[in-house]
N, C-alpha and C positions, 0 to 999 in steps of 0.2 A: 195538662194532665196526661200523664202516659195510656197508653190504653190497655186492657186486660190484657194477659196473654194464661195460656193454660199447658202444663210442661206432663209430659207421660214419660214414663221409663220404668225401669227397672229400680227396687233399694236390693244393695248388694249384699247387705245383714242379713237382711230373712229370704232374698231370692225371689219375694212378691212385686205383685204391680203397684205404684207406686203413681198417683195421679195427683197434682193441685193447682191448684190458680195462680195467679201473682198480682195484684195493683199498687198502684203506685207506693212499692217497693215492699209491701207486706204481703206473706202468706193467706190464702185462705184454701182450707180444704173442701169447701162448698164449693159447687158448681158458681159459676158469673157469666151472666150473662151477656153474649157479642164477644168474647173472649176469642180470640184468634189462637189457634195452635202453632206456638215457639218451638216446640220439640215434640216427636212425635216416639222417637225412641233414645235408649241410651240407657247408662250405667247413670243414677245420680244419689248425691252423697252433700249433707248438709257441710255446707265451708270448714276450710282445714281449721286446727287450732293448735298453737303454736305455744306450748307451756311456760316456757323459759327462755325468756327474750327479752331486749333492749333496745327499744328501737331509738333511745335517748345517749347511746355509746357508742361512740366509732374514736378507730385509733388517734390517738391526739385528744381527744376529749375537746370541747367547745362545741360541741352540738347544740346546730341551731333548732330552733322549730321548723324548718323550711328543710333542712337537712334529716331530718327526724323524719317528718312527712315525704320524704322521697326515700329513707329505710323502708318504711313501713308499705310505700307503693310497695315497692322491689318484693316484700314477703307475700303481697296480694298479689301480686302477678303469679306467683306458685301455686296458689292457693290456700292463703293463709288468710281467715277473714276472724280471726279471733287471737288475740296473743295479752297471754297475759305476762306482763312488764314485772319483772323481779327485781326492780333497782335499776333508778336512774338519775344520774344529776339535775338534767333540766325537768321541768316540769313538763307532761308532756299531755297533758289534759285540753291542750289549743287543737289536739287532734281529733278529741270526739268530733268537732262543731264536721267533720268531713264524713257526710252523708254516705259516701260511695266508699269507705274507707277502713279498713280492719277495725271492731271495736276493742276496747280498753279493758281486760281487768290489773289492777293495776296493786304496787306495795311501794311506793314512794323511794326515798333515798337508802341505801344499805347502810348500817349500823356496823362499827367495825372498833377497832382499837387505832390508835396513833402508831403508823408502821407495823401495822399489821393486816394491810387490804391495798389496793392499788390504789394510788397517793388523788386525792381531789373525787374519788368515785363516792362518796359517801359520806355521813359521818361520822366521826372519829371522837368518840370518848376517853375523854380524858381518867374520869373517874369510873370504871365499870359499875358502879351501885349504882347512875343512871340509867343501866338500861331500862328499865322498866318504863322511866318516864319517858326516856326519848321511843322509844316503843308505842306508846298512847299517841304522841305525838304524828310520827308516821304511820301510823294507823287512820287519824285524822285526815293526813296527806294525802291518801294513798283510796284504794277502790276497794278495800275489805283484804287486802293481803298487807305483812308485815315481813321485812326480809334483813336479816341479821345473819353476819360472817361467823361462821361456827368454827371452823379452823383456818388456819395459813401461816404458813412459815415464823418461828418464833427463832429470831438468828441467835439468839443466846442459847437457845438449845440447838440450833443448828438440824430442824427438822418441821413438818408440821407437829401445831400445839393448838388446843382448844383456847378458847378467848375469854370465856365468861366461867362462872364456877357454876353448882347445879343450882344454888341458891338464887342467882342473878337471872338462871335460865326459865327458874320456876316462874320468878316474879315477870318477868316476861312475856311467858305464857298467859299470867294471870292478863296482865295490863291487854294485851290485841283482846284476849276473848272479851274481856269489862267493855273494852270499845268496840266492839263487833267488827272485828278479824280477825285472822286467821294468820298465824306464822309458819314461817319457814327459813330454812340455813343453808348455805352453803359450808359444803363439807368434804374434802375430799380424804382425810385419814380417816383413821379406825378411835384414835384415844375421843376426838368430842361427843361420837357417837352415841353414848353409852347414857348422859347426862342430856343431849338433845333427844333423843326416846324416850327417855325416863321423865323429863320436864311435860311430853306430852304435844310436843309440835306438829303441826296439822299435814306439811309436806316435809321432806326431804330432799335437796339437790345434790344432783350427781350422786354422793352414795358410795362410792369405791371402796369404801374402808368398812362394809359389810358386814358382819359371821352371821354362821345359824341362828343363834343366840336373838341379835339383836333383827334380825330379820322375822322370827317367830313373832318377835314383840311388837314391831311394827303390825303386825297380821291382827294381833289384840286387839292392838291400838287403832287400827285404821289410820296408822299413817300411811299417805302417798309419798311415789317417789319418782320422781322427772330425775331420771339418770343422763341427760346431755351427751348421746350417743359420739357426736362426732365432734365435739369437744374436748373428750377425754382423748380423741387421737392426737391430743396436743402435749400429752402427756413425756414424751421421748424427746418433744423441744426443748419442753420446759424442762427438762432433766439434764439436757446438753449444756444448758447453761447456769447451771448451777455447781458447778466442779467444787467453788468455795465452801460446801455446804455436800459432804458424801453423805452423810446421813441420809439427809434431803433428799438428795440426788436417788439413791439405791429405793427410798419409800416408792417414791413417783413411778419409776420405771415398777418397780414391783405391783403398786397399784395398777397400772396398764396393761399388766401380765394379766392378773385374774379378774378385770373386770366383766370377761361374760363370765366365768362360771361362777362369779357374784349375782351377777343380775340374772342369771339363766334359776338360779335358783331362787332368788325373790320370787319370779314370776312365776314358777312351780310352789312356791308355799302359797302363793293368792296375795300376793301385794300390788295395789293396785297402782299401776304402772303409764307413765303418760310421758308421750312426745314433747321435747322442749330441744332448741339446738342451742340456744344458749349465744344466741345471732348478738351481734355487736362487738366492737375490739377484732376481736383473733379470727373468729366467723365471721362468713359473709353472711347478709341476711338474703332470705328466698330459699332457705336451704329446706325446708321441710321437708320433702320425699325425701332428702339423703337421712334426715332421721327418721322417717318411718323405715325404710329399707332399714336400717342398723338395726328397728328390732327384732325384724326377722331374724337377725343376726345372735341372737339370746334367747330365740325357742317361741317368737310368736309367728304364728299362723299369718300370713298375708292379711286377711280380713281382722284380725285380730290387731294386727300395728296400725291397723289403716282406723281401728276403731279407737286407736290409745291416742288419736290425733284427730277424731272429731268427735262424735257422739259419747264415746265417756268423758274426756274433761269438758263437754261443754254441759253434761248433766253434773261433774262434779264443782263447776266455775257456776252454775245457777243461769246460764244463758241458754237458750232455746233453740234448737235447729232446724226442721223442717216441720213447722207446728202452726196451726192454728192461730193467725195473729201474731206471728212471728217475725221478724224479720230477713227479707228474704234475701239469705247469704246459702248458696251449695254449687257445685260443680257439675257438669254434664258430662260423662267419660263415655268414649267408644269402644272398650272392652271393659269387662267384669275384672275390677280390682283383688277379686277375690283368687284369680288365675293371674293375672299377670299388675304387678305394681307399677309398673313403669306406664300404663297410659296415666298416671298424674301426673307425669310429665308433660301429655298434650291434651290435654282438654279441650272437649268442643268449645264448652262455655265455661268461664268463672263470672258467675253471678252474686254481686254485693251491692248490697242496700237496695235491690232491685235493678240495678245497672248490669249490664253484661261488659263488666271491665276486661276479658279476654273472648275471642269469640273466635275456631278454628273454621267456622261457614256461613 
């Protein structure tokens, strides 16, 4: 049995002192008795979290479990002790049983159309009036999230095209909320938009096909939206290779043009905005600070990106941070996050499951 330890610092949110215990591997904000002092000062901050992520997808696809568990190291070595999984082919549920190990929330396999998503990633509806049920279905699968392709390239029109009609989106909707989830889409044009708002879907990915319009509504609705900051720089490749397809081609790059004064403006009407890099395939995983950094890059505050990547989505994912019987996942920083982002890059301590998985002393 480990022995107490008792950690002091600083929280970088309110700028107060910040004191708790730790035994084997759960929070207590009660004194403990014989508790040795681990830390005496520092900047600390409950474990990163990581919105939109894959740790079941690397180029080539055949991800193993053993492969999967060595992604999801690489993300905790960052500081990433919470990711929620938006689609993966393997099942990747062999990874809770790892004590010291990022938790799971999870949305099973993606929902997509036949030739219309990246080929073996998901599945692939033959009849789109199943969505609903395969829907329930991955819901079942999955950790309370449900994740369905809202656009992608439809080569008969020779551009992005939404997938589903609003009818199909509604029933949808209806089926994850019947089975207690929560959906969300990827989307990177403007036309699916309008119909995934309107159906009522709980997040939104990526987002680039934005307007006022449908941003006000989201603000209504208390839709979220995981904009995959450094993802969308991929946007100028995937346009380079698509010549076959100018339609296509001109959307892409045009969505890469105004994706901050998209999201510069969600986050000035109050849409509630969360860190995801969208790790697996195209990204490397461990990228977290380069997506918090990007959102500085659309009008948030230092302490404010650093908040869209731990303590809001993990009060909007229903997981607990530095609390009372919690599980003890946070960071130990040697400058105030709030001035300078870059010490997440060297952390004294990453602390998970009670383990000190990175220690700079």
């Amino acid at each position: 049995m480990a022995e107490p330890l008792e950690f002091n610092g600083t929280d970088p949110f309110t700028g107060e002192p910040i004191r708790f215990w730790m035994h084997d591997g759960i929070v207590s904000t009660e004194p403990i008795d014989g508790a040795n002092v681990a830390v005496g000062r520092g900047w600390i901050v409950p474990g990163l979290v990581d919105a939109h992520n894959h740790v079941g997808i690397a180029p080539g696809l055949g991800v193993t479990i053993e492969q999967a568990r060595g992604l999801a190291r690489k993300d905790l070595q960052a500081g990433t002790m919470l990711i929620r999984e938006v689609g993966s082919p393997v099942d990747t549920h062999p990874l809770d049983a790892d004590a010291h190990g990022p938790r799971f929330v999870r949305s099973g396999k993606h929902i997509a159309r036949p030739k219309r998503y990246l080929r073996d990633y998901g599945v692939e509806l033959d009849d789109p009036d199943q969505l609903a049920a395969e829907v329930a279905t991955q819901a079942k699968a999955g950790d309370g999230w449900v994740k369905l392709v809202g656009d992608w390239i439809d080569r008969e029109v020779g551009d992005l095209a939404p997938l589903w009609t609003r009818e199909q989106l509604d029933a949808a909707v209806a089926a994850a909320h019947e089975n207690g989830a929560r959906i969300t889409a990827h989307v990177f044009g403007a036309d699916a938009l309008p119909d995934i708002i309107g159906a009522g879907f709980d997040s939104v990915e990526h987002g680039t096909g934005l307007d006022e319009d449908l941003i006000d509504e989201m603000v209504r609705r208390d839709i979220a939206l995981v904009p995959t900051l450094i993802q969308l720089e991929t946007f100028p490749d995937i346009a380079a290779g698509a010549d076959r397809f100018p339609k296509y081609k001109a959307n892409m790059l045009a969505l890469h043009a105004g994706r901050k004064d998209v999201f510069a403006q969600a986050r000035e009407a109050g849409v509630r905005i969360y860190a995801g890099t969208d790790a697996g395939g195209t990204i490397e995983h461990g990228r977290i600070v380069d997506e918090i950094e990007a959102l500085v890059g659309i009008g948030l505050s230092p302490i404010e990106a650093l908040a869209a990547a731990s303590t809001a989505p993990r009060s909007w994912l229903g997981v607990p941070g530095i609390e009372h019987g919690a599980r003890a996942d946070f960071l130990v920083l040697d400058s105030d996050p709030a001035e300078d982002l870059s010490t997440l890059r060297r952390p004294l301590h990453v602390v998970c499951g009670g383990e000190r998985v990175v220690s700079a002393v």
